[in-house]
PATORMAR-593189 format. One record per residue: residue in one letter; y, z negated, x negated of N, C-alpha, C, CB in turn. Coordinates in steps of 0.02 Angstrom, whole numbers, padded with zeros to 5 digits, always signed. Atoms other than C-alpha are relative to their C-alpha. Glycine has a CB too. Layout:
BEGIN
   dolo      n_y      n_z      n_x     ca_y     ca_z     ca_x      c_y      c_z      c_x     cb_y     cb_z     cb_x
      A        Y        Z        X        Y        Z        X        Y        Z        X        Y        Z        X
...
END
This chain:
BEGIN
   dolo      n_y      n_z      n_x     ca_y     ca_z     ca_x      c_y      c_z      c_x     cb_y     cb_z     cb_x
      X   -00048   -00039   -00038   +00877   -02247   +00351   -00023   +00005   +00073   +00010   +00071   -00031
      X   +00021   -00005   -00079   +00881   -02256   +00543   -00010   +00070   +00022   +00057   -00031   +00049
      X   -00029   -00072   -00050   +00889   -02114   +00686   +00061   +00021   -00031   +00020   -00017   +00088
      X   -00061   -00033   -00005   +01062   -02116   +00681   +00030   +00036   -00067   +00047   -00051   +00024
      X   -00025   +00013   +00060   +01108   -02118   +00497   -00053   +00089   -00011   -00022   -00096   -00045
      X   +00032   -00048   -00013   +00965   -01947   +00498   +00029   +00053   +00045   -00050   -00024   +00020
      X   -00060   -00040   -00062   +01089   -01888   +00659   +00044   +00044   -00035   +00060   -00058   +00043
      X   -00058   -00019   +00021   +01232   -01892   +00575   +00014   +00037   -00081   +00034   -00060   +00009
      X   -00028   -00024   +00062   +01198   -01844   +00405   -00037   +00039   -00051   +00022   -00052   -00031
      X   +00070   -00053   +00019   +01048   -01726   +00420   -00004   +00069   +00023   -00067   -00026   +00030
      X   -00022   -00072   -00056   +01119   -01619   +00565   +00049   -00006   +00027   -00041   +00019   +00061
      X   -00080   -00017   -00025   +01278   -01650   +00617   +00029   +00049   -00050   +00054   -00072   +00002
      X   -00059   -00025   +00050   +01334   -01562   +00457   +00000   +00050   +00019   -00001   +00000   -00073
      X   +00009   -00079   -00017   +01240   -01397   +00513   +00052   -00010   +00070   -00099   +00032   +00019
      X   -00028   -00007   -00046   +01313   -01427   +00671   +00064   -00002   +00024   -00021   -00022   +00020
      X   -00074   +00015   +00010   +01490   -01457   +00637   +00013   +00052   -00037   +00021   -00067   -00034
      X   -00003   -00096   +00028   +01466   -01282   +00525   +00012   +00044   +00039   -00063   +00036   -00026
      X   +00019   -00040   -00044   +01416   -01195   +00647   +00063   +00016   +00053   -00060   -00030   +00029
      X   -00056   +00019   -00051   +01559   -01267   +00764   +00075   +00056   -00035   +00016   -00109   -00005
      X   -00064   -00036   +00042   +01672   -01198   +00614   +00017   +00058   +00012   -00005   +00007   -00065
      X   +00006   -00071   -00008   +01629   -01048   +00585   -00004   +00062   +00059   -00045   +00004   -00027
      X   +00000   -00031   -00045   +01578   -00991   +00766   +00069   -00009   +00035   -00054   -00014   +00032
      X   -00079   +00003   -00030   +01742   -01058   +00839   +00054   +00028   -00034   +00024   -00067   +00007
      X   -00032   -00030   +00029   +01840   -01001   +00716   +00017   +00071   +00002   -00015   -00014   -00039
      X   +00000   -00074   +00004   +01788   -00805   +00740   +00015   -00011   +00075   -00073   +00049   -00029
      X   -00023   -00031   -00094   +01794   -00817   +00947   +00081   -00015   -00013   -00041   -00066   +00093
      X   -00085   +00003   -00020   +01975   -00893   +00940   +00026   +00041   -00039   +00043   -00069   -00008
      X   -00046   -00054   +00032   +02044   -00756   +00824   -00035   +00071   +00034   -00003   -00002   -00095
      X   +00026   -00036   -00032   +01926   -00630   +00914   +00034   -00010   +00106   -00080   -00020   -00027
      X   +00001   +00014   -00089   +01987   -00689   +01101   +00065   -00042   +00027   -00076   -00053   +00025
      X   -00032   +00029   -00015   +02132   -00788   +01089   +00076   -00010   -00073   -00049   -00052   +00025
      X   -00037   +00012   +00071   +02236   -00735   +00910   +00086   +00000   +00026   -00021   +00075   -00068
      X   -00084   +00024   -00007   +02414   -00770   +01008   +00000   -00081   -00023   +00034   +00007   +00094
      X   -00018   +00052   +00042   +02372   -00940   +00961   -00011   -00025   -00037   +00006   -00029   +00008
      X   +00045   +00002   +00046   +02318   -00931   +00805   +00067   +00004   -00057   -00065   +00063   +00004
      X   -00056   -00006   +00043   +02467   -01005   +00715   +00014   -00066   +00001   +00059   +00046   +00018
      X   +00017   +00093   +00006   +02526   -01199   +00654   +00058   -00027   +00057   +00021   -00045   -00103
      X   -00072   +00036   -00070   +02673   -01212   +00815   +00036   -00040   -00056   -00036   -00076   +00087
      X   -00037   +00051   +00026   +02796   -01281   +00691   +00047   -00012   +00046   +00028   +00011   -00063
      X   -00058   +00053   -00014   +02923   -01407   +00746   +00071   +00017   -00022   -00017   -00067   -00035
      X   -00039   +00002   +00046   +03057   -01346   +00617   +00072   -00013   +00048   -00010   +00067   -00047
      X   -00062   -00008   -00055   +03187   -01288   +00763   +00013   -00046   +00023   -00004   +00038   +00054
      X   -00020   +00056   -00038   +03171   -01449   +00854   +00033   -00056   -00037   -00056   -00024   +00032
      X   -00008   +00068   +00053   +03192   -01566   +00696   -00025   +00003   -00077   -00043   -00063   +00031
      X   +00004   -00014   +00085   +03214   -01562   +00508   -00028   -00049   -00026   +00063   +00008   -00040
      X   +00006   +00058   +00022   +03201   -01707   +00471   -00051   -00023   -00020   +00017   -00032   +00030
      X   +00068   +00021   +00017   +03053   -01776   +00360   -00047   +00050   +00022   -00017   -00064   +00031
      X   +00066   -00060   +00021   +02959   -01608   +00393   -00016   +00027   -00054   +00003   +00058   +00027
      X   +00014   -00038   +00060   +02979   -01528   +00232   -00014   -00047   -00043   +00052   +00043   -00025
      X   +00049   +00065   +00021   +02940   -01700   +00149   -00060   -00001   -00001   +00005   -00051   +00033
      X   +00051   +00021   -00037   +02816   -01736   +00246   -00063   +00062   -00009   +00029   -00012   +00078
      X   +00050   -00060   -00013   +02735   -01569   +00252   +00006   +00015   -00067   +00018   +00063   +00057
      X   +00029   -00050   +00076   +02733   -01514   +00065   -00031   -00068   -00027   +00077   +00045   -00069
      X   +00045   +00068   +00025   +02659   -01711   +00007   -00040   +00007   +00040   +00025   -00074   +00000
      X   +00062   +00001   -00046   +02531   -01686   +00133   -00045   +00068   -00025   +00025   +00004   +00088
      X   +00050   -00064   +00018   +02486   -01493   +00094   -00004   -00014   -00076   +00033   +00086   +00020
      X   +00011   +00019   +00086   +02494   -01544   -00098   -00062   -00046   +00003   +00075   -00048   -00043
      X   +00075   +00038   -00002   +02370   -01683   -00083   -00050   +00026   +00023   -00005   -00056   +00034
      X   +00070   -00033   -00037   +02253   -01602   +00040   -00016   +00024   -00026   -00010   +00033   +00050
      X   +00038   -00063   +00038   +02232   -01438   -00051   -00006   -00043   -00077   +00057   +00090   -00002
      X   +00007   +00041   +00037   +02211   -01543   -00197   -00072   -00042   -00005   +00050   -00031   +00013
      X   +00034   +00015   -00015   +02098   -01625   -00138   -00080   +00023   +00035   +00034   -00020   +00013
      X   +00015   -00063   -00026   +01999   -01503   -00028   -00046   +00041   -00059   +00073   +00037   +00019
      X   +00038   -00032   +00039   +01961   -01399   -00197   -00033   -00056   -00041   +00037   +00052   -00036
      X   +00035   +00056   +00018   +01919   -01567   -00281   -00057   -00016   +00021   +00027   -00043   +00010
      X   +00082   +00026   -00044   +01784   -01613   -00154   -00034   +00034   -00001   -00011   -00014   +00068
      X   +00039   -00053   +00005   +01722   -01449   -00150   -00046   +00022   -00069   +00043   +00047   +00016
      X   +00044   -00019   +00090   +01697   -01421   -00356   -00047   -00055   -00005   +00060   -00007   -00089
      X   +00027   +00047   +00027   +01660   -01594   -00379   -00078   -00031   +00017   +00046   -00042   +00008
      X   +00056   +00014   -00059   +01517   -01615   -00241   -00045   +00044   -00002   +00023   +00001   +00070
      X   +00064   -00058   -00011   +01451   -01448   -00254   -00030   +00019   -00080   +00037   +00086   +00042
      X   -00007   -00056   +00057   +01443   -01415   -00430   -00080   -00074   -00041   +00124   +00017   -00058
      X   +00056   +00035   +00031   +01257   -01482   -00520   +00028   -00045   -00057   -00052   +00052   -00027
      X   -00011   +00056   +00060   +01254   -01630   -00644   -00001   +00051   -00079   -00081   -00069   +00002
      X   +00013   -00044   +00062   +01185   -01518   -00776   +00044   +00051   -00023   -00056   +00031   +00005
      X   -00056   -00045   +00035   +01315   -01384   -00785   +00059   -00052   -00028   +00035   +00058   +00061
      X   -00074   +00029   +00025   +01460   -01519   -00843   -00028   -00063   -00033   +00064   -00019   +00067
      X   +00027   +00060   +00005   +01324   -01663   -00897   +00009   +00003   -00090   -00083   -00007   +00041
      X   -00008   -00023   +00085   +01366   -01581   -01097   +00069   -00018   -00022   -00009   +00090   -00016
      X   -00058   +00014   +00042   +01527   -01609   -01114   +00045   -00065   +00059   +00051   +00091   -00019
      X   -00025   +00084   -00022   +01580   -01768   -00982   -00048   -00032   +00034   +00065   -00008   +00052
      X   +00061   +00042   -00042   +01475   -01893   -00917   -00004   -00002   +00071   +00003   -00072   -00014
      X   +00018   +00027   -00090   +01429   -01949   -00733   +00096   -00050   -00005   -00116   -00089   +00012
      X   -00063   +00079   -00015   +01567   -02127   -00765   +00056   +00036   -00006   +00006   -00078   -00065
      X   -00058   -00048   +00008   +01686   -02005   -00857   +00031   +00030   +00067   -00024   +00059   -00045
      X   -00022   -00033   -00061   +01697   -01883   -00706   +00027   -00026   +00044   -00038   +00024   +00028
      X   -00003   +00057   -00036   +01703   -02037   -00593   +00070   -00013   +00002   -00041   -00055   -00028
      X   -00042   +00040   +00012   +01822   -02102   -00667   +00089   +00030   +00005   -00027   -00025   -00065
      X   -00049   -00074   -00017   +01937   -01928   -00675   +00017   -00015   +00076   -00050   +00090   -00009
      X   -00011   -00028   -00051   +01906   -01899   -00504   +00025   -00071   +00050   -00066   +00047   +00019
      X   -00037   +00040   +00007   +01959   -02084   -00454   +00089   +00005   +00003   -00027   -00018   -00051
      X   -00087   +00010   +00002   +02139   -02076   -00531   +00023   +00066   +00029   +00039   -00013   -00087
      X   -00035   -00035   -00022   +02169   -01912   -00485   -00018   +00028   +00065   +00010   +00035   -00041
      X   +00005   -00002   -00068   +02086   -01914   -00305   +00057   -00046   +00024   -00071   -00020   +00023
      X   -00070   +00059   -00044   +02190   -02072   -00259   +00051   +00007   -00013   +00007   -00074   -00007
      X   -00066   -00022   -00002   +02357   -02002   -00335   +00005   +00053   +00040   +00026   +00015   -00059
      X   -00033   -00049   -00047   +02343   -01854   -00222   -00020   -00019   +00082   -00028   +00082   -00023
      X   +00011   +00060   -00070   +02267   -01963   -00077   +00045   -00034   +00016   -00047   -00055   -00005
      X   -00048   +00036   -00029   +02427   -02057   -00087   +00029   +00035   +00039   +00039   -00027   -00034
      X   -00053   -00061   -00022   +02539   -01913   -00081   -00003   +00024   +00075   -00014   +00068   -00046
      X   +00014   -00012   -00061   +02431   -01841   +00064   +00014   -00030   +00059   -00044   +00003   +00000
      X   -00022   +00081   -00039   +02433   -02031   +00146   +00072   -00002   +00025   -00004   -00071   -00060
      X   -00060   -00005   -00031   +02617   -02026   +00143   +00035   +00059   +00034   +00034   -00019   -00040
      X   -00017   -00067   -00039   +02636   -01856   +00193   -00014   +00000   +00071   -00039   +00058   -00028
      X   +00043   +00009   -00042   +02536   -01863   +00326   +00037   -00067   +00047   -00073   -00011   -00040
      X   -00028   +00051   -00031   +02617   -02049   +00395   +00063   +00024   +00033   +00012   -00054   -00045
      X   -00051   -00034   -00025   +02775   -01955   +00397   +00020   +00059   +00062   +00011   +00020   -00048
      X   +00003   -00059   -00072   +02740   -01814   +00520   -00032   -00024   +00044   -00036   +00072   -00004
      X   +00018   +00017   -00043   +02646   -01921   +00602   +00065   -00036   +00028   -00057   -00028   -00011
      X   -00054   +00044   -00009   +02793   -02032   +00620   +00060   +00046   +00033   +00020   -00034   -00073
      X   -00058   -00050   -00041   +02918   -01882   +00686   -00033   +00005   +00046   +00027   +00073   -00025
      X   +00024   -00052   -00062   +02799   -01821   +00803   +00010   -00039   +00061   -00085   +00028   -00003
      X   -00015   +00062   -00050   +02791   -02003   +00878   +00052   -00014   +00020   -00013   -00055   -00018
      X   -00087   +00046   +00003   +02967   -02052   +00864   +00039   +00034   +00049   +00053   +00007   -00084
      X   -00023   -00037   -00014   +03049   -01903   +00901   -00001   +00038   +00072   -00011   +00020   -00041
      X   +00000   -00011   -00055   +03091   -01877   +01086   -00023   +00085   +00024   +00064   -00025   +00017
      X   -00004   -00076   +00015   +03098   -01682   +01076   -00068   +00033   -00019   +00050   +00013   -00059
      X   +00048   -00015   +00047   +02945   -01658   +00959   -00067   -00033   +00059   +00017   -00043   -00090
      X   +00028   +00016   -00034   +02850   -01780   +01063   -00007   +00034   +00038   +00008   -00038   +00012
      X   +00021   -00036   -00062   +02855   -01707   +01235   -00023   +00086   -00026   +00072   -00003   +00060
      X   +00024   -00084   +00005   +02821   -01522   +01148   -00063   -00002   -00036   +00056   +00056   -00044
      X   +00070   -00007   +00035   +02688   -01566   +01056   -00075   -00017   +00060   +00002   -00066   -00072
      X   +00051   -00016   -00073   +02497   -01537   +01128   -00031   -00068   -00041   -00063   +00096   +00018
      X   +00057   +00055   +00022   +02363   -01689   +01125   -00026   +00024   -00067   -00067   -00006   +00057
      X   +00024   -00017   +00057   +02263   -01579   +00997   +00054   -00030   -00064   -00010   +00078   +00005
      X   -00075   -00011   +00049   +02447   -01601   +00884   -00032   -00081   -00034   +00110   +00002   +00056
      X   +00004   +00056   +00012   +02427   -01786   +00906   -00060   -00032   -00026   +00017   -00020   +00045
      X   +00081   +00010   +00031   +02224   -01826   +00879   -00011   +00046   -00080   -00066   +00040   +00069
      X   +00016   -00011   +00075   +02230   -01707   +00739   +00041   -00043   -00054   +00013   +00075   -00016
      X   -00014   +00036   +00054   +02344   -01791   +00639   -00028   -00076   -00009   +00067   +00001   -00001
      X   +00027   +00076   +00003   +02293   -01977   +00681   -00086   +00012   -00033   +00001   -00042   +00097
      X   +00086   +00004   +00027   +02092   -01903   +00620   +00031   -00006   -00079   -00068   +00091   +00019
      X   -00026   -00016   +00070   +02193   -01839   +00458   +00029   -00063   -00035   +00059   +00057   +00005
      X   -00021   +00072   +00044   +02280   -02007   +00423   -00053   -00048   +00008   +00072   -00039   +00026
      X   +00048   +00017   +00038   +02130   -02099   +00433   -00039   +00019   -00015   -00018   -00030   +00006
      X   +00053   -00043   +00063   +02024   -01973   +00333   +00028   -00028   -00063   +00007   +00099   -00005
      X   -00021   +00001   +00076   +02141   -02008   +00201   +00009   -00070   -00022   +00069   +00040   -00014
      X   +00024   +00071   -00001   +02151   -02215   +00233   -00056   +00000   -00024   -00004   -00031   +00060
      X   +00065   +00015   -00004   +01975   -02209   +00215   -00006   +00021   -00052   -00042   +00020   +00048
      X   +00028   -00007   +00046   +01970   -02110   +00070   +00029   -00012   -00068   -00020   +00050   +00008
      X   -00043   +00042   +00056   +02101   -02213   -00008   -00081   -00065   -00020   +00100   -00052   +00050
      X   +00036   +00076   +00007   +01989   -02356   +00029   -00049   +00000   -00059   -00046   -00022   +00072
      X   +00054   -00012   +00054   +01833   -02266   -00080   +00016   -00021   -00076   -00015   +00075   +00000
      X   -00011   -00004   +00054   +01925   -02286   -00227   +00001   -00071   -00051   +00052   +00035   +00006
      X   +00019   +00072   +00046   +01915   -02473   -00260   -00075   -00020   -00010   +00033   -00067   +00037
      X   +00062   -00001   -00006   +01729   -02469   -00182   -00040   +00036   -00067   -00010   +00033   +00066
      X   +00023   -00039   +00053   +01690   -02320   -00327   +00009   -00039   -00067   +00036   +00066   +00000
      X   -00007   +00020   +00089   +01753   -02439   -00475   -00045   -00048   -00003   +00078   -00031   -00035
      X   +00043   +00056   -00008   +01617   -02550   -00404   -00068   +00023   -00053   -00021   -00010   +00089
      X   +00033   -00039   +00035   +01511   -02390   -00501   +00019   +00051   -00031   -00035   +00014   +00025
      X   -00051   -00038   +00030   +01594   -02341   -00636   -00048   +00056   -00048   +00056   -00053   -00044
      X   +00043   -00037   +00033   +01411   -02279   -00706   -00012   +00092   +00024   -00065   -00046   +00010
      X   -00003   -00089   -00047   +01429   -02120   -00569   -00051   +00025   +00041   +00000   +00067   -00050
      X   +00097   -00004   -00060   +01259   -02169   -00491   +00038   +00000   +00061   -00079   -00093   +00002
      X   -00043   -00030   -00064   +01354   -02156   -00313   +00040   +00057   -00002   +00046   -00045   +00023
      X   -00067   -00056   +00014   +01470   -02016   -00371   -00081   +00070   +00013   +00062   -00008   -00123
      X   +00076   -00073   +00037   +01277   -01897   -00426   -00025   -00020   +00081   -00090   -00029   -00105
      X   +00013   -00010   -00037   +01199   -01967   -00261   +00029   +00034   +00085   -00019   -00038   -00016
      X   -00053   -00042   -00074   +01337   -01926   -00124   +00011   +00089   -00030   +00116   -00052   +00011
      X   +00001   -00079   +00006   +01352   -01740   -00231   -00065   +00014   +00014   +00021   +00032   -00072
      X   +00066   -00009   -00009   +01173   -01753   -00221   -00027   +00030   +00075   -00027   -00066   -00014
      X   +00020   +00028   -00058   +01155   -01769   -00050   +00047   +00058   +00045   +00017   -00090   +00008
      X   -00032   -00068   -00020   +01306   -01631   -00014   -00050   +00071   -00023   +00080   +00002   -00042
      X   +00049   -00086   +00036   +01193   -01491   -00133   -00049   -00011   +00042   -00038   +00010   -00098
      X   +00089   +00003   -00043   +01037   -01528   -00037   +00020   +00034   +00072   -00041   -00105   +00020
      X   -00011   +00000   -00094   +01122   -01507   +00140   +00031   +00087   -00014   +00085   -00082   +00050
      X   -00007   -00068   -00003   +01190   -01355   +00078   -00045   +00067   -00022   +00048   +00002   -00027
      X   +00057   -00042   +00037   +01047   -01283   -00006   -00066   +00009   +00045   -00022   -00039   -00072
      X   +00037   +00004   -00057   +00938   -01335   +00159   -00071   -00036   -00048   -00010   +00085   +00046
      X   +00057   +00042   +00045   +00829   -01454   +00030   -00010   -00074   +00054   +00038   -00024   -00098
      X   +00000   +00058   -00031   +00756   -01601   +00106   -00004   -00053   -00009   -00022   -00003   +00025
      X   -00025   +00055   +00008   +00778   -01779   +00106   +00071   -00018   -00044   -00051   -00027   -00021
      X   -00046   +00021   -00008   +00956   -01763   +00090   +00008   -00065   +00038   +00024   +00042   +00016
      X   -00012   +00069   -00020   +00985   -01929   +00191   -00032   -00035   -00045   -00020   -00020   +00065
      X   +00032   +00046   +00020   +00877   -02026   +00106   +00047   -00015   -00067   -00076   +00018   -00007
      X   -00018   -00005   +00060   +01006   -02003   -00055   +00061   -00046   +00021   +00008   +00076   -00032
      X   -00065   +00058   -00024   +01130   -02120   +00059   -00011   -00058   +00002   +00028   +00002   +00064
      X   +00025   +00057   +00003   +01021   -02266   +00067   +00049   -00055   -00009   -00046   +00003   -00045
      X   -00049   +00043   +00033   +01155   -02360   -00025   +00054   -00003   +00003   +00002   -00001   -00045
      X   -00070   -00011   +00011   +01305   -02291   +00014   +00024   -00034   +00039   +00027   +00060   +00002
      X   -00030   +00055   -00044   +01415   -02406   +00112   +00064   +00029   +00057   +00035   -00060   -00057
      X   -00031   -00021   -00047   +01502   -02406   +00272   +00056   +00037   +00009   +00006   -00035   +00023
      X   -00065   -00033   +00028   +01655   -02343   +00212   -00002   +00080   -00020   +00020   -00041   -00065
      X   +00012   -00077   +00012   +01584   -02185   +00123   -00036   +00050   +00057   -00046   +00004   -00063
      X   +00038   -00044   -00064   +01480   -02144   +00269   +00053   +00035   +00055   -00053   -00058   +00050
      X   -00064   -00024   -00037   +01646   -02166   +00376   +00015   +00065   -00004   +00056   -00031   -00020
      X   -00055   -00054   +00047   +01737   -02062   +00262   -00032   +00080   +00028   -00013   -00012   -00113
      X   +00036   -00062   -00010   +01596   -01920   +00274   +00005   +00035   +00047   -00054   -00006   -00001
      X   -00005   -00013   -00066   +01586   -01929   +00453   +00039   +00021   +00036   -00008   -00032   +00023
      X   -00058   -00027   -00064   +01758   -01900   +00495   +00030   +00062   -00026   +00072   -00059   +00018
      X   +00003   -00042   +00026   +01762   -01768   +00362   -00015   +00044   +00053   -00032   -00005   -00049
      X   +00042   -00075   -00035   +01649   -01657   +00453   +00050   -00004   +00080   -00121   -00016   +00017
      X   -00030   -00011   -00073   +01705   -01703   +00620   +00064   +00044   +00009   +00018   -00070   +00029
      X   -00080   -00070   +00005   +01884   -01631   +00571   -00018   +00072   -00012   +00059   -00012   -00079
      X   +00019   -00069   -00019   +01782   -01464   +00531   -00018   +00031   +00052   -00036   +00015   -00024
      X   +00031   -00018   -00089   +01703   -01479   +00704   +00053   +00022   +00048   -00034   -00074   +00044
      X   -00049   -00011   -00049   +01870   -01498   +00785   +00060   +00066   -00015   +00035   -00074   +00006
      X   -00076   -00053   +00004   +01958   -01358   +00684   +00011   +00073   +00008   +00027   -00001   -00064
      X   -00006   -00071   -00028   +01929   -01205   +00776   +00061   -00010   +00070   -00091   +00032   +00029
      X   -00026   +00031   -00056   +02013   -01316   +00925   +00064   -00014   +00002   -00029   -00050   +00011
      X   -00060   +00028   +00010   +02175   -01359   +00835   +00047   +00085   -00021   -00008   -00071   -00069
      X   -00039   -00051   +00019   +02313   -01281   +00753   -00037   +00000   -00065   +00080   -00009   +00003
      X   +00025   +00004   +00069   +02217   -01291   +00570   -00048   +00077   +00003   -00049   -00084   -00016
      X   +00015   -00087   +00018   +02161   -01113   +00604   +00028   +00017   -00036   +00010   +00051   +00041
      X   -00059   -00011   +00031   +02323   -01089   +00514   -00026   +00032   -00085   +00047   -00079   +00003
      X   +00024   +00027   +00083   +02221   -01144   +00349   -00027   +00099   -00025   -00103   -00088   +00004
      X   +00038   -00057   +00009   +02125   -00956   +00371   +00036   +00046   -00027   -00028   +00024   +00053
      X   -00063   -00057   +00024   +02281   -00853   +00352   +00034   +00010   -00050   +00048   -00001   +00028
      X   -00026   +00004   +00081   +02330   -00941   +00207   -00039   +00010   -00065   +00023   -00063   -00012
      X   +00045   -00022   +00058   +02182   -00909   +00114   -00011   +00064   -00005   -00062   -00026   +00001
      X   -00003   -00085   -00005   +02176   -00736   +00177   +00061   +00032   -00003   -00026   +00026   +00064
      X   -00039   -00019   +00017   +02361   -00719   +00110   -00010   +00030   -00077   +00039   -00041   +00017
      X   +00025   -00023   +00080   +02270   -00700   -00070   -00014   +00086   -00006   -00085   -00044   -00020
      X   +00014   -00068   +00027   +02216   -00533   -00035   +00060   +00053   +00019   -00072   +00025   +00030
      X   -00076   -00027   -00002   +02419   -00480   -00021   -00014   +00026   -00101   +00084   -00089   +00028
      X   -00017   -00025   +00077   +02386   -00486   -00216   -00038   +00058   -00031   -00012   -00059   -00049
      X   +00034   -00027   +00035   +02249   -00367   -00242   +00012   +00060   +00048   -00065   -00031   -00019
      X   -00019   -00073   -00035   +02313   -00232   -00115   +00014   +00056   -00030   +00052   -00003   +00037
      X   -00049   -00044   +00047   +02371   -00063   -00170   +00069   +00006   +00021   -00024   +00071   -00005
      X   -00070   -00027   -00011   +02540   -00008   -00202   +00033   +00045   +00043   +00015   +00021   -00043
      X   -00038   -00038   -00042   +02646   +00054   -00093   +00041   +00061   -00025   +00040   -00043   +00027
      X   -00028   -00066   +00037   +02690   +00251   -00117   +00050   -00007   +00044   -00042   +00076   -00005
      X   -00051   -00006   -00039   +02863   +00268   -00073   +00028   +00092   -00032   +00058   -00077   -00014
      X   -00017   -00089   +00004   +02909   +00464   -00057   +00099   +00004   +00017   -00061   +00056   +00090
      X   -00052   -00028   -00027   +03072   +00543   -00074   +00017   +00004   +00083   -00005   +00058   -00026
      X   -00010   -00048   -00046   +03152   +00613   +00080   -00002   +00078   +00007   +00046   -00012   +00013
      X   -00018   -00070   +00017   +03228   +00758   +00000   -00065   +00031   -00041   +00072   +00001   -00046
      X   +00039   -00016   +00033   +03044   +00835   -00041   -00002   +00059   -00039   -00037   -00006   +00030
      X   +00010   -00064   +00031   +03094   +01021   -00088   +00062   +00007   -00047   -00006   +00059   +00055
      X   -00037   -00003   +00061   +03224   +00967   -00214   -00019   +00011   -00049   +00026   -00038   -00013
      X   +00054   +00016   +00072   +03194   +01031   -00380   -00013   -00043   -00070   -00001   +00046   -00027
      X   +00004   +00065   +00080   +03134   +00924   -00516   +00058   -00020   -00040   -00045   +00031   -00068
      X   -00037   -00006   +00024   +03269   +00847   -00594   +00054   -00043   +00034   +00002   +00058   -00008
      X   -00067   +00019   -00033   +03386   +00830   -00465   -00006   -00047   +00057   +00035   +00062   +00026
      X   +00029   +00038   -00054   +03297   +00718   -00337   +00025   -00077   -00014   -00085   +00008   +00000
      X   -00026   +00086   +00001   +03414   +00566   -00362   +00039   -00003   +00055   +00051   -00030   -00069
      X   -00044   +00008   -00045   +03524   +00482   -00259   +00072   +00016   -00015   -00007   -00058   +00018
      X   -00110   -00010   -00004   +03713   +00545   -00226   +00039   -00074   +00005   +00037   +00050   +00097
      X   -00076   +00036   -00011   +03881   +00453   -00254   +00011   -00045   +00051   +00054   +00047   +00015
      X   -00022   +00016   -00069   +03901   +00464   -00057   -00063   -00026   +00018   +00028   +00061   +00047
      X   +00058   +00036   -00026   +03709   +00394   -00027   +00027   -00091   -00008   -00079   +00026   -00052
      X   -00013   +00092   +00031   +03784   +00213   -00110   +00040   -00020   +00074   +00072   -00016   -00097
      X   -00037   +00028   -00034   +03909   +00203   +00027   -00034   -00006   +00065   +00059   +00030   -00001
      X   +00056   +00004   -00058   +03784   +00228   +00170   -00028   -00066   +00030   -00060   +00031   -00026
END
């Protein structure tokens, strides 16, 4: 393993964290007017709602996929499916929602370009983020013929390998890439980089929607009479309240 290959895949990750997480709190701390995804909808219908639910379907799909599948030890799941098994799972049903994403994703890219209106309102960030996003997902189409090259899951255990270590601050993470090929490294690389860049974009967005979950565990809302010194009994609504 060189310098660079040590650069990129020993400390860029902390450093593209860091980028996350710290950018993420100043721009909602210092700047939360724009801390929202600027939709398009008003300007143009057309192929957004397409476009945009095959894209958020694959991603988040995907997204929790990479996350279980990468982070989660051999030994907790090594009892009941194998390394090839898993592989082989995560395969058909990475690249069916990689398509989805793929075409999702082509499509909004494709309005934003096309579309005279959409174009001129949209910001650079609009444009670079999506072109990183469609080839994140090119690329991680591409993995999927490369992976049947190892259908044993020895590349599948060393790239999770190599994620648990970096997150666990264990060392000789890199050294667990040795083998992995230009393509997966790509892939990795532009991974992170899209975390680096997404305090910068509109993908702040992503925060609000995860922090829409705790709508479900709120308490209930007490709703009080008006009429409080009515007595028991009679505290309903009138006849003449319906017509109101």
């Amino acid at each position: 393993m060189n310098t660079l290959d040590h650069f990129l895949f020993g400390i860029y990750p902390y450093i593209a964290f860091v980028v996350f997480i710290a950018g993420s709190l100043l721009r909602f701390d210092r700047d939360q007017y724009t801390w929202k995804s600027d939709s398009s909808q008003m300007l143009k219908m057309g192929q957004l709602r397409l476009g945009s639910n095959l894209f958020h379907i694959g991603v988040l799909f995907l997204f929790f996929g990479h996350t279980i599948g990468m982070l989660t030890p051999h030994f907790i799941y090594e009892h009941f499916i194998s390394a090839g098994n898993k592989q082989l799972m995560a395969m058909i049903s990475g690249g069916l929602a990689g398509l989805l994403g793929f075409i999702g994703v082509t499509l909004l890219l494709h309005r934003r370009l096309t579309e005279p209106r959409i174009r001129i309102n949209s910001k650079t960030s609009d444009i670079v983020l999506l072109v990183l996003l469609w080839l994140q997902l090119a690329l991680g189409l591409a993995t999927v013929p490369l992976s049947g090259q190892h259908l044993d899951g020895s590349m599948m255990l060393k790239l999770a390998g190599w994620a648990q270590a970096i997150v666990t601050f264990q060392p000789g993470a890199v050294d667990m890439l040795a083998e992995a090929g230009f393509v997966f490294k790509m892939h990795m690389f532009l991974g992170m980089s899209i975390f680096f860049i997404f305090p910068f974009t509109r993908l702040v967005h992503v925060w609000s929607g995860f922090a829409s979950v705790g709508y479900l565990m709120r308490p209930y809302q007490v709703v009080r009479a008006r009429r409080l010194n009515v007595p028991a009994g009679r505290n309903q609504p009138r006849a003449s309240d319906a017509s109101i």
